[in-house]
DRENMI-24227 format. One record per residue (C-alpha): x negated, y negated, z negated; residue number from 0; residue in three letters. Coordinates in nm, 2 decimals, always signed. Layout:
% DRENMI-24227
<site east="X" north="Y" up="Z" seq="NUM" type="ala"/>
...
% end
This chain:
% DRENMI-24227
<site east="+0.00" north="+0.00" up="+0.00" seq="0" type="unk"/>
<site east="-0.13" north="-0.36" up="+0.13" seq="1" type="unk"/>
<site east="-0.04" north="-0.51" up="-0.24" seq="2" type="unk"/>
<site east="-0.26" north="-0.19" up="-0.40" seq="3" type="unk"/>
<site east="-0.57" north="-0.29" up="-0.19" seq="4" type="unk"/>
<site east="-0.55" north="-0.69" up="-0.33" seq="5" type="unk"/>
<site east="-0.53" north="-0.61" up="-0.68" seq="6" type="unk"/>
<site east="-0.85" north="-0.37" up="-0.57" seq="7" type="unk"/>
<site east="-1.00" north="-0.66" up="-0.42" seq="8" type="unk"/>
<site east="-0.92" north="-0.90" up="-0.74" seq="9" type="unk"/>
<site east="-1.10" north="-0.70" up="-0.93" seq="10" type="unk"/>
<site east="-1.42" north="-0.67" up="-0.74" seq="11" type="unk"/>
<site east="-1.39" north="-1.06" up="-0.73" seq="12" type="unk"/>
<site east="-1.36" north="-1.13" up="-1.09" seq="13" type="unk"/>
<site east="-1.67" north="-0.85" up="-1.11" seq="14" type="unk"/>
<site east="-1.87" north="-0.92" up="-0.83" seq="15" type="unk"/>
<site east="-1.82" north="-1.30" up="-0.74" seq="16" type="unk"/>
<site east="-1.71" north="-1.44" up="-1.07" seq="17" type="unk"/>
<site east="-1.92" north="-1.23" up="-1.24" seq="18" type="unk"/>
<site east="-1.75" north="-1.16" up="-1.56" seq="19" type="unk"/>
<site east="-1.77" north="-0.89" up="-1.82" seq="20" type="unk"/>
<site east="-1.61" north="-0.58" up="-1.82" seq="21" type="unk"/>
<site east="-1.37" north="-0.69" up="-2.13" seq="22" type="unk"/>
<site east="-1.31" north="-1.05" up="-1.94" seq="23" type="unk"/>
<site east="-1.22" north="-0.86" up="-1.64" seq="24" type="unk"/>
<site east="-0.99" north="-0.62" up="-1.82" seq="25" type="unk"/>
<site east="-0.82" north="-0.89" up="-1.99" seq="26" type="unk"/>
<site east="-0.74" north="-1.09" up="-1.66" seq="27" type="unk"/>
<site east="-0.59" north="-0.80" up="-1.52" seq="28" type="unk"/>
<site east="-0.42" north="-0.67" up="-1.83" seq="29" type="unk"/>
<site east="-0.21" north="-1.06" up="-1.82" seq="30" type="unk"/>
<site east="-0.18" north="-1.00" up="-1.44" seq="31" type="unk"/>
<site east="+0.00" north="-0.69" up="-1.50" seq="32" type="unk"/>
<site east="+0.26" north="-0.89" up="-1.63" seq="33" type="unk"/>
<site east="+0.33" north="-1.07" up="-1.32" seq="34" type="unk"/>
<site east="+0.28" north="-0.81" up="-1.12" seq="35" type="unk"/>
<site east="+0.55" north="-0.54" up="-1.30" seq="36" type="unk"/>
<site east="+0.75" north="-0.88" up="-1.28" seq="37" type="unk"/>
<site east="+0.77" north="-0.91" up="-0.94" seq="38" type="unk"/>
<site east="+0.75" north="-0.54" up="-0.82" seq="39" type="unk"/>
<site east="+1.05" north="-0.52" up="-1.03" seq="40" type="unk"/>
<site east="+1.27" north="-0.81" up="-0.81" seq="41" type="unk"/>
<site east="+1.08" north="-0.61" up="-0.45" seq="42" type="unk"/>
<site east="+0.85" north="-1.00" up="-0.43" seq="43" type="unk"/>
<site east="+0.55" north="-0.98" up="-0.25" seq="44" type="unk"/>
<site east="+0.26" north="-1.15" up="-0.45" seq="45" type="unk"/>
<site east="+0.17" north="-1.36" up="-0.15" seq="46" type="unk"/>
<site east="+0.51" north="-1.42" up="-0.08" seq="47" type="unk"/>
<site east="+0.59" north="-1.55" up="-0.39" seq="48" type="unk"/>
<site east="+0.72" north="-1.92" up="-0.45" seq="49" type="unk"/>
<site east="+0.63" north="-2.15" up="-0.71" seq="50" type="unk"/>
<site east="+1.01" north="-2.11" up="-0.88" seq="51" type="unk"/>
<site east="+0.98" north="-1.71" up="-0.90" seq="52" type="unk"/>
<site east="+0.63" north="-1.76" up="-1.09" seq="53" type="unk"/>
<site east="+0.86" north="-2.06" up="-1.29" seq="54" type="unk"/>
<site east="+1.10" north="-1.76" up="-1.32" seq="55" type="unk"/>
<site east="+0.87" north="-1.54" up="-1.50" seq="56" type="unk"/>
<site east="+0.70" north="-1.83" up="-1.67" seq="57" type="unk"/>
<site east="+1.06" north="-1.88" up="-1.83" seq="58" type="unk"/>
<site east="+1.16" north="-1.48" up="-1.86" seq="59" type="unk"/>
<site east="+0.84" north="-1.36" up="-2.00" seq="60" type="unk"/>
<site east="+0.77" north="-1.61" up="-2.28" seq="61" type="unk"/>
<site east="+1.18" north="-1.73" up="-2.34" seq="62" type="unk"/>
<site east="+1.17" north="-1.87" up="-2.70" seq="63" type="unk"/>
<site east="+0.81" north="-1.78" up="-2.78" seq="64" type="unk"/>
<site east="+0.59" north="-2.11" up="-2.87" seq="65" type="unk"/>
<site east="+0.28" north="-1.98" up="-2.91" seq="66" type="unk"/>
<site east="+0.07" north="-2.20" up="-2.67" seq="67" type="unk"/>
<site east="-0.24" north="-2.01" up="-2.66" seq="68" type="unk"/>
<site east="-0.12" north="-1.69" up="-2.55" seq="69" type="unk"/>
<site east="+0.10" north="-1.87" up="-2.29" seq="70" type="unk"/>
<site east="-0.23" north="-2.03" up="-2.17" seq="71" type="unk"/>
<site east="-0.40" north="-1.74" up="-2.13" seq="72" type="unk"/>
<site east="-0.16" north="-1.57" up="-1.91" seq="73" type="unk"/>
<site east="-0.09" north="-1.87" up="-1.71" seq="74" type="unk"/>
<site east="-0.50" north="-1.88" up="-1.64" seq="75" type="unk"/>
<site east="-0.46" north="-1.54" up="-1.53" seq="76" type="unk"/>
<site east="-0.16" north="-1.63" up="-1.28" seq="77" type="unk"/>
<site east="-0.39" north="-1.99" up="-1.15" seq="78" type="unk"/>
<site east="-0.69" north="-1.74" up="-1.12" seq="79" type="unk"/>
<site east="-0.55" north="-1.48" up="-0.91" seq="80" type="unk"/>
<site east="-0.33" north="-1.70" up="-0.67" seq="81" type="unk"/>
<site east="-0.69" north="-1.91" up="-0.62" seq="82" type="unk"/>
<site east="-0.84" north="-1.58" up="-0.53" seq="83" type="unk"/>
<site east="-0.52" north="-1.53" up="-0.26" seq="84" type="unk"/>
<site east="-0.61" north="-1.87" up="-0.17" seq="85" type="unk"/>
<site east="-0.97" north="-1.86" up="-0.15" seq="86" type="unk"/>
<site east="-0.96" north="-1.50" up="+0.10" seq="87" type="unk"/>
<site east="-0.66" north="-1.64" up="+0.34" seq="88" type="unk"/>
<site east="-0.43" north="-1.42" up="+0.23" seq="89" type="unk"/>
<site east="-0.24" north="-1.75" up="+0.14" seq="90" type="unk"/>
<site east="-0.17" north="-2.07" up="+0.27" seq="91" type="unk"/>
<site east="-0.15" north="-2.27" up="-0.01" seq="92" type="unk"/>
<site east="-0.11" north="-2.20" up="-0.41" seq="93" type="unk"/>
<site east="+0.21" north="-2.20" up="-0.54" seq="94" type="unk"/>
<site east="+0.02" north="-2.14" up="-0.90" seq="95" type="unk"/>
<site east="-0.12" north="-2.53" up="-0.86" seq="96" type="unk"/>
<site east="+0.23" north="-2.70" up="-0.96" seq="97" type="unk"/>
<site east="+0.29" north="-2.42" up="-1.26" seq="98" type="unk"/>
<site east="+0.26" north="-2.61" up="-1.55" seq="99" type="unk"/>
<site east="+0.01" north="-2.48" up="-1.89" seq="100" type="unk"/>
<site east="+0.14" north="-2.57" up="-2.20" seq="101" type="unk"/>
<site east="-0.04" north="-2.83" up="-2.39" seq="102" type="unk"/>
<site east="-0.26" north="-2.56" up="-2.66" seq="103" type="unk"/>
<site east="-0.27" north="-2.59" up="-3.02" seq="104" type="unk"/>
<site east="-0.58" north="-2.75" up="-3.15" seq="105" type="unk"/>
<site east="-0.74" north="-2.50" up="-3.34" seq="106" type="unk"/>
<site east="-1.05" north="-2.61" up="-3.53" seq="107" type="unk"/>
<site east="-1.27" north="-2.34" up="-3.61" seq="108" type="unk"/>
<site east="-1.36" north="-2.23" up="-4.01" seq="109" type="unk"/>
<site east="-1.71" north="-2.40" up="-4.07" seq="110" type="unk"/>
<site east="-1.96" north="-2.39" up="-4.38" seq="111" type="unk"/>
<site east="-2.15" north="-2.60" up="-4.55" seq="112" type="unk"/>
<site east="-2.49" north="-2.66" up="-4.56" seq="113" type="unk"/>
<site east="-2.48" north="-2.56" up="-4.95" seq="114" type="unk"/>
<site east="-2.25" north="-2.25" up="-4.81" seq="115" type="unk"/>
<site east="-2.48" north="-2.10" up="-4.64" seq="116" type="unk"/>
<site east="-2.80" north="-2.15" up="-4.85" seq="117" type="unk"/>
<site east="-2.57" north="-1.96" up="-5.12" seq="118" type="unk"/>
<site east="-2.51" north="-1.68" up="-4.89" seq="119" type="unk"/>
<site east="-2.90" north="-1.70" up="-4.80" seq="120" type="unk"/>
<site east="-2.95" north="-1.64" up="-5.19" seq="121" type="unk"/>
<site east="-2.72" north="-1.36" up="-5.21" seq="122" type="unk"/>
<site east="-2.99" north="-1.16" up="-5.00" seq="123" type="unk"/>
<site east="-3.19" north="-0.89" up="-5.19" seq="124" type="unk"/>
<site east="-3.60" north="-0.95" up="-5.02" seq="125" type="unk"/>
<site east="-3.71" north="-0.67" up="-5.17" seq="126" type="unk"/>
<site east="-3.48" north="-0.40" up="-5.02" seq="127" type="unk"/>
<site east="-3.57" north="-0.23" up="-4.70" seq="128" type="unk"/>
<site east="-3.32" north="-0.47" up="-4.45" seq="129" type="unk"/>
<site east="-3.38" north="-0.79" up="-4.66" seq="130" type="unk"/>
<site east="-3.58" north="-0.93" up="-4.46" seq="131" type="unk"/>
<site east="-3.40" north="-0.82" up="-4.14" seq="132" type="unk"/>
<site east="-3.05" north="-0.97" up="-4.25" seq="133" type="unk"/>
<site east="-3.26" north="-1.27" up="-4.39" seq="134" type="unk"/>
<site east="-3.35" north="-1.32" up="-4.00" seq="135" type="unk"/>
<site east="-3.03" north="-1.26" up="-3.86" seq="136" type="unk"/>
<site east="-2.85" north="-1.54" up="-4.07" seq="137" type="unk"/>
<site east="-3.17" north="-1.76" up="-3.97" seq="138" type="unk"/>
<site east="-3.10" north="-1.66" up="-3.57" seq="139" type="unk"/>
<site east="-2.70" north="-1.68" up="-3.60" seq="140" type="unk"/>
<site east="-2.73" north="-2.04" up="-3.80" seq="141" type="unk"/>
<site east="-3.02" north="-2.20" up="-3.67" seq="142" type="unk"/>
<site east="-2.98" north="-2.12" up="-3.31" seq="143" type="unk"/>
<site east="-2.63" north="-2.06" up="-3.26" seq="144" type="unk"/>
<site east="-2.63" north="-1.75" up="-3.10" seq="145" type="unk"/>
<site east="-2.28" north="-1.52" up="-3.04" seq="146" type="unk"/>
<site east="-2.28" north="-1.18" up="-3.23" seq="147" type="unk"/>
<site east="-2.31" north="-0.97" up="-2.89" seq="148" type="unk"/>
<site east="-2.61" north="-1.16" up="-2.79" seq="149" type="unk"/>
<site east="-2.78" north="-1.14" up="-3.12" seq="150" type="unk"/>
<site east="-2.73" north="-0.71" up="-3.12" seq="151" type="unk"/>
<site east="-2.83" north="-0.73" up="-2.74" seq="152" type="unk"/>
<site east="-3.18" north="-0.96" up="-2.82" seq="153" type="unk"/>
<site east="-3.45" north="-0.79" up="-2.62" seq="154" type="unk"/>
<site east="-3.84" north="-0.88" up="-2.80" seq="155" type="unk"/>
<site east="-3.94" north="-0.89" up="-2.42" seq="156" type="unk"/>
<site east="-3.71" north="-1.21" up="-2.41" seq="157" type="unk"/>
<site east="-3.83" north="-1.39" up="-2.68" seq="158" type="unk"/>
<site east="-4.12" north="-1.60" up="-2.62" seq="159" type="unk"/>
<site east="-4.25" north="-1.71" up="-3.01" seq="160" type="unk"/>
<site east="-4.56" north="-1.87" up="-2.91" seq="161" type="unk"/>
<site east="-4.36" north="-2.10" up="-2.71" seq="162" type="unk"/>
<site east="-4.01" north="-2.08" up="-2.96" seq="163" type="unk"/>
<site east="-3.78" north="-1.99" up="-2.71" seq="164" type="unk"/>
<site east="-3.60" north="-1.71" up="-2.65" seq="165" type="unk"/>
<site east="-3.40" north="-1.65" up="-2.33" seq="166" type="unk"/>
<site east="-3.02" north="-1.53" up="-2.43" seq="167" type="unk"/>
<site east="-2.78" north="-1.29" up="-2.21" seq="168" type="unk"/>
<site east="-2.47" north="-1.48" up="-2.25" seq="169" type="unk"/>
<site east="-2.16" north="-1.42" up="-2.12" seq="170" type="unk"/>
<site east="-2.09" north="-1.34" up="-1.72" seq="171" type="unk"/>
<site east="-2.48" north="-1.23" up="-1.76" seq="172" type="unk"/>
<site east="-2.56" north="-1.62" up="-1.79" seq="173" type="unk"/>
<site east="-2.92" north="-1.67" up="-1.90" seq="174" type="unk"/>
<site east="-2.98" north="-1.95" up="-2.11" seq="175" type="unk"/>
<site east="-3.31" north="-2.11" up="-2.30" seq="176" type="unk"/>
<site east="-3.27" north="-2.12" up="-2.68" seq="177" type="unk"/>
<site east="-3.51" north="-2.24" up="-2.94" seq="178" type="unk"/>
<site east="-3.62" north="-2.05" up="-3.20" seq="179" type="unk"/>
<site east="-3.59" north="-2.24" up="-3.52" seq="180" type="unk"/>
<site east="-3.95" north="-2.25" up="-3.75" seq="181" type="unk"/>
<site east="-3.78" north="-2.09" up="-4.04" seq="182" type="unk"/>
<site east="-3.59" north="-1.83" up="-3.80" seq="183" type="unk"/>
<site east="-3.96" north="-1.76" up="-3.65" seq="184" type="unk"/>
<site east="-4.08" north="-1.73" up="-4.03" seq="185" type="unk"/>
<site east="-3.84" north="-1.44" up="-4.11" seq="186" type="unk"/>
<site east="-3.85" north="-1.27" up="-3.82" seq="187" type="unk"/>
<site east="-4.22" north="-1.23" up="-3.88" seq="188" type="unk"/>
<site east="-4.14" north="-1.09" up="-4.17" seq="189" type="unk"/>
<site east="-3.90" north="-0.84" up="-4.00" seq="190" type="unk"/>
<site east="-4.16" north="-0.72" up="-3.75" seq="191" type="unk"/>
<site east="-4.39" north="-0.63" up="-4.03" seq="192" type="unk"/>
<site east="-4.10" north="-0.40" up="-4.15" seq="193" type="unk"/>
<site east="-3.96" north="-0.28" up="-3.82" seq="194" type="unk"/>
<site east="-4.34" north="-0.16" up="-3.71" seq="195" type="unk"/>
<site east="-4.26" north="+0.10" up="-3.99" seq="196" type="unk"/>
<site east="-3.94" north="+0.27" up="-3.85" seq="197" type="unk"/>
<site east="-3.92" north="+0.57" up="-3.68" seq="198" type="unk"/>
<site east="-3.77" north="+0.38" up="-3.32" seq="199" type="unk"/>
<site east="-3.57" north="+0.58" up="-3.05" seq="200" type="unk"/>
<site east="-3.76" north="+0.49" up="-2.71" seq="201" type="unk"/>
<site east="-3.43" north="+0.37" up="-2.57" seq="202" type="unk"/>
<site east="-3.39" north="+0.07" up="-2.85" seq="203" type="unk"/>
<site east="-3.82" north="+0.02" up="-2.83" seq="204" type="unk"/>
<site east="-3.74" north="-0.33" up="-2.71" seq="205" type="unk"/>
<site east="-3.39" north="-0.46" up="-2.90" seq="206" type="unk"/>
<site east="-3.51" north="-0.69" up="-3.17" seq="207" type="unk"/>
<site east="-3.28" north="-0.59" up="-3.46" seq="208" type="unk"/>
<site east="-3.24" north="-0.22" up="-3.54" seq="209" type="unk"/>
<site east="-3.07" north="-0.02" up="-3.81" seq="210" type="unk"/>
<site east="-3.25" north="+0.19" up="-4.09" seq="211" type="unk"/>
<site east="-3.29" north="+0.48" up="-3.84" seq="212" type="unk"/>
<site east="-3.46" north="+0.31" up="-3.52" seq="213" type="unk"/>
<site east="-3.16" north="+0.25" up="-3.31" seq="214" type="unk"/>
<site east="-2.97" north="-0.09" up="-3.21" seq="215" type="unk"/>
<site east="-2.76" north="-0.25" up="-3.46" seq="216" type="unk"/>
<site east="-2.35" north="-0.33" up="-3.40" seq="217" type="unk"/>
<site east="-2.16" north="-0.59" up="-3.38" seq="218" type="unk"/>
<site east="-1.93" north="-0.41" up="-3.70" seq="219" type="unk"/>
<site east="-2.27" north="-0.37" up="-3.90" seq="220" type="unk"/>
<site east="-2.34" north="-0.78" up="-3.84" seq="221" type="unk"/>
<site east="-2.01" north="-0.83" up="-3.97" seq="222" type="unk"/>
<site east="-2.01" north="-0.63" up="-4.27" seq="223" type="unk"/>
<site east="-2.35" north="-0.79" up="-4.36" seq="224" type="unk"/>
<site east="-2.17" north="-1.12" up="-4.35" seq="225" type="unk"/>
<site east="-1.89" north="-1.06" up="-4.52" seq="226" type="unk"/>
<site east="-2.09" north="-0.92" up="-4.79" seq="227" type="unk"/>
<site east="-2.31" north="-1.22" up="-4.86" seq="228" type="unk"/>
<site east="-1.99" north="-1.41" up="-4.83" seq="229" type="unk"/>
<site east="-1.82" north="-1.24" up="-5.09" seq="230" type="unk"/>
<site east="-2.10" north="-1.24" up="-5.32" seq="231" type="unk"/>
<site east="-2.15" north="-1.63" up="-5.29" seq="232" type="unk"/>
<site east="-1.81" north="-1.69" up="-5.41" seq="233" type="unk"/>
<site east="-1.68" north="-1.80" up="-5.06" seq="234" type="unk"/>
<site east="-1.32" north="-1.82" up="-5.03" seq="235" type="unk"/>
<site east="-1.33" north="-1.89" up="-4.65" seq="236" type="unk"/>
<site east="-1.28" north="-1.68" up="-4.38" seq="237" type="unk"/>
<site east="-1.60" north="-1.64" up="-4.25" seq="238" type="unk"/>
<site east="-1.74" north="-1.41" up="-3.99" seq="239" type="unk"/>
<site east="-2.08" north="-1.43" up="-3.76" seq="240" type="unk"/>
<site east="-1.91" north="-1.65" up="-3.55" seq="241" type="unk"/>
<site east="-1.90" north="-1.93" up="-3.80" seq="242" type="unk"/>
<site east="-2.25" north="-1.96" up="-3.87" seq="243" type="unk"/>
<site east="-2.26" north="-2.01" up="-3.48" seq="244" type="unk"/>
<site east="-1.96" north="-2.27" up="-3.54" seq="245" type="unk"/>
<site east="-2.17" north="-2.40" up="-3.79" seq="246" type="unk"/>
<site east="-2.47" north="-2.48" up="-3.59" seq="247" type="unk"/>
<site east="-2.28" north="-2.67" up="-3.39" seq="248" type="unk"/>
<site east="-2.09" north="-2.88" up="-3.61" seq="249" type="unk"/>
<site east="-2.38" north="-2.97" up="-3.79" seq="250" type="unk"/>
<site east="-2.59" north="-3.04" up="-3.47" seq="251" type="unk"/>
<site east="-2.32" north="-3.31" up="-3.42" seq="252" type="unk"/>
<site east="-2.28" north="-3.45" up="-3.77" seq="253" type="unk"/>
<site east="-2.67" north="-3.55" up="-3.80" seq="254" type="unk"/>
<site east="-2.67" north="-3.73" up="-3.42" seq="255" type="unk"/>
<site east="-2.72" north="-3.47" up="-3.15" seq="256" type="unk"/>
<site east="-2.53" north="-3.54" up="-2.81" seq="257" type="unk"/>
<site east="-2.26" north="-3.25" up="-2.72" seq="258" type="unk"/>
<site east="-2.45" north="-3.21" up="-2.37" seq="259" type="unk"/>
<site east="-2.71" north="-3.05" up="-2.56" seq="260" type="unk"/>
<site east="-2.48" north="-2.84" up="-2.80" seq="261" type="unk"/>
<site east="-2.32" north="-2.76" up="-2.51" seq="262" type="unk"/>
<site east="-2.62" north="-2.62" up="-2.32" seq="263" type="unk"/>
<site east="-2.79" north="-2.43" up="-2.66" seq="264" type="unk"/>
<site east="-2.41" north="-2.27" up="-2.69" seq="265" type="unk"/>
<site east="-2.42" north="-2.19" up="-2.35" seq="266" type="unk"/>
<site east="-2.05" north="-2.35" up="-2.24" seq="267" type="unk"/>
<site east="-2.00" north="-2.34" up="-1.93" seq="268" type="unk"/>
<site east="-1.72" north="-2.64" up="-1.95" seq="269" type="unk"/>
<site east="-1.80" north="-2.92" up="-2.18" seq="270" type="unk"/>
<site east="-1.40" north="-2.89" up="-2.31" seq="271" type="unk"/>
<site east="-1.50" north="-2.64" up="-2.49" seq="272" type="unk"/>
<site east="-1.77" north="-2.77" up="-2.68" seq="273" type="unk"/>
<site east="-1.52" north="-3.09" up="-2.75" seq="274" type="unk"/>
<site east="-1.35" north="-2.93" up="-3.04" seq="275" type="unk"/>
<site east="-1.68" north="-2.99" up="-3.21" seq="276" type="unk"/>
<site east="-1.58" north="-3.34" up="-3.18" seq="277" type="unk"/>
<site east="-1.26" north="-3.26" up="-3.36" seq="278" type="unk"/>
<site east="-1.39" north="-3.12" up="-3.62" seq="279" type="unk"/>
<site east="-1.62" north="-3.40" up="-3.70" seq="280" type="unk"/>
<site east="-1.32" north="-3.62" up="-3.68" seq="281" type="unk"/>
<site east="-1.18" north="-3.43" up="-3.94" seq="282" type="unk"/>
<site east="-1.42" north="-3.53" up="-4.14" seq="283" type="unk"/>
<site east="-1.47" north="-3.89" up="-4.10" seq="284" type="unk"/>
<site east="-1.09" north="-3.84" up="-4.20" seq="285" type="unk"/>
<site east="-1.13" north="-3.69" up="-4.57" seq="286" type="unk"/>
<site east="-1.42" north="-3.97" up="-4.60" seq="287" type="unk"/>
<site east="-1.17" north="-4.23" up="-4.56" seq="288" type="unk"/>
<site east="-0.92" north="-4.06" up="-4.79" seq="289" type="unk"/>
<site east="-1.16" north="-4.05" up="-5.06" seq="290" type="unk"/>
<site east="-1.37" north="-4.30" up="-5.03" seq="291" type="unk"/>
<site east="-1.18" north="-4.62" up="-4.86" seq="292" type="unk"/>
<site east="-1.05" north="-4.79" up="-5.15" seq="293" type="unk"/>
<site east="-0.69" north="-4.85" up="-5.01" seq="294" type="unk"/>
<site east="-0.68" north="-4.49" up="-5.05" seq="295" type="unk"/>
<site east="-0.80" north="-4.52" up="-5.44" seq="296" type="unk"/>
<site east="-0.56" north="-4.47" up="-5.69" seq="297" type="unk"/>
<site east="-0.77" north="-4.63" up="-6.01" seq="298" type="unk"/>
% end
C-alpha cells in the first residue's frame, strides 16, 4: 500500500536526514499513530488530507483535555511529518502550517543551590571504593552541565585534560566542546587512580565511569546515587541528575554569563530552549523584591 511505503519513508527521514535517536524517532511516530488510526479510520489519505480534517482530529483527540504540553507534542509530530510530505513532493502545500499549537505551560525546572549541592558533596563517603568516582560525577553533571546519557556514554578517548575539554555525544549524535571544570579535572584524577585498579571488561576499556565490576555505569545507578546524597542532605526537592545540569545553567546566568554560551555548553539546538533559564532568574529577581523592597516590608 502507497500510504505503507510513506510512513516507511518518514522513518528513514527522521533516522537518516534528521538524524534523531532511536527513542526521538519512536516517539514521533508513536504521536503520528494517532493521526494516522484517525484518518484510516474516516478512509482519508494522509496527503489528501485538509487543514479542517487535521482541525478535526485536533478537536476529537484532545476534546476537553488542557494539558498544553502533551497537545504540543503531538501537534509537532503532525507539522513534522506533513513538512516531510512537503519537503519530498508528495504535497503541494502544508495543510499542518495554519494548525494552531497551544500556547505551553511554562514549566520552570527544580534547581539547587549553591549551598545545596555542596551539602550533597558532603554527604559523600571518600574513603569507600566509589567515593571518589561519585565525587567526579556530581563535579561533571554540576560543573559542566552535561545530560545523564552523555555522562554514562563519556568515552576517555574524548576527553582532552591537558587541554580541559572534553568532546560530548549529545543528542541526534551532535558533538559539542565542553570544558572540563579545574575541580571536575581534580576528582576525576582521583577516579583514574582508582579505576586503574578494577578488573575492566575490554568492551567498557574506554567509558570513563564504570561500576564496581569493570563495566559501564547506567543511567538508573546515576540516579540512585543522586537521590541518595539528596536524601541524606536533608533536601526536600525533587532532584534528579538533570538538575545539577539545570543548575549549571541557572547559575551560569545569575553570575553574568550570556545565554549564547549556555546555550552552546548545553548543547541546544534552538535558543527557546535555553530561554527558560531566563525565567527562572526572573523568578528570582521576584522573591528579592518581595523580601527586600520595603513597600513589601511589613515592620
Amino acid at each position: 500500500m502507497k500510504t505503507d511505503g510513506i510512513y516507511k519513508e518518514y522513518h528513514s527521514y527522521l533516522r537518516l536526514e534528521r538524524s534523531l535517536s532511536e527513542n526521538s524517532v519512536l516517539a514521533y511516530e508513536q504521536d503520528l499513530l494517532k493521526l494516522r488510526t484517525y484518518l484510516e479510520e474516516r478512509d482519508i489519505d494522509p496527503v489528501n488530507a485538509q487543514l479542517s480534517d487535521l482541525e478535526d482530529f485536533v478537536y476529537n483527540y484532545f476534546g476537553a483535555d488542557s494539558n498544553a504540553r502533551s497537545q504540543s507534542r503531538i501537534l509537532s509530530g503532525v507539522h513534522s511529518f506533513y513538512r516531510f510530505l512537503l519537503y519530498h513532493n508528495y504535497i503541494e502545500s502544508d495543510p499542518s502550517e495554519l494548525l494552531a499549537m497551544p500556547k505551553k505551560e511554562l514549566h520552570l525546572p527544580d534547581v539547587l543551590t549553591v549551598e545545596e549541592i555542596n551539602a550533597m558533596v558532603a554527604q559523600i563517603d571518600l574513603s569507600s571504593n566509589e567515593g571518589h568516582r561519585n565525587r567526579a560525577i556530581i563535579e561533571m553533571l554540576y560543573g559542566s552541565g552535561l545530560r545523564v546519557s552523555e555522562l554514562v556514554n563519556l568515552q576517555l578517548s574524548n576527553m582532552y585534560r591537558q587541554e580541559g575539554y572534553m568532546l560530548i555525544q549529545g543528542k541526534g549524535s551532535k558533538q559539542r566542546l565542553v570544558p572540563i571544570s579545574p575541580e571536575a579535572e581534580k576528582w576525576f584524577q582521583y577516579w583514574m587512580e582508582d579505576r586503574a585498579h578494577l578488573d575492566i571488561k575490554p568492551q567498557f576499556k574506554d567509558i570513563a565511569f564504570l561500576n564496581r565490576y569493570g563495566r559501564q555505569l547506567t543511567r538508573a545507578m546515576i540516579f540512585t546515587i543522586i537521590k541518595r546524597l539528596t536524601a541524606a542532605a536533608g533536601i526536600h526537592k525533587t532532584v534528579s541528575p538533570h538538575t545539577l545540569r539545570h543548575s549549571f545553567a541557572t547559575h551560569l546566568l545569575q553570575n553574568g554569563a550570556d545565554l549564547r554560551i549556555i546555550q552552546q555548553l548545553l548543547g541546544h539546538e534552538n535558543i527557546t530552549t535555553t530561554e527558560i533559564y531566563t525565567h527562572v532568574d526572573i523568578q528570582d529577581l521576584r522573591k528579592a523584591i518581595l523580601q527586600f523592597h520595603p513597600a513589601n516590608r511589613n515592620d
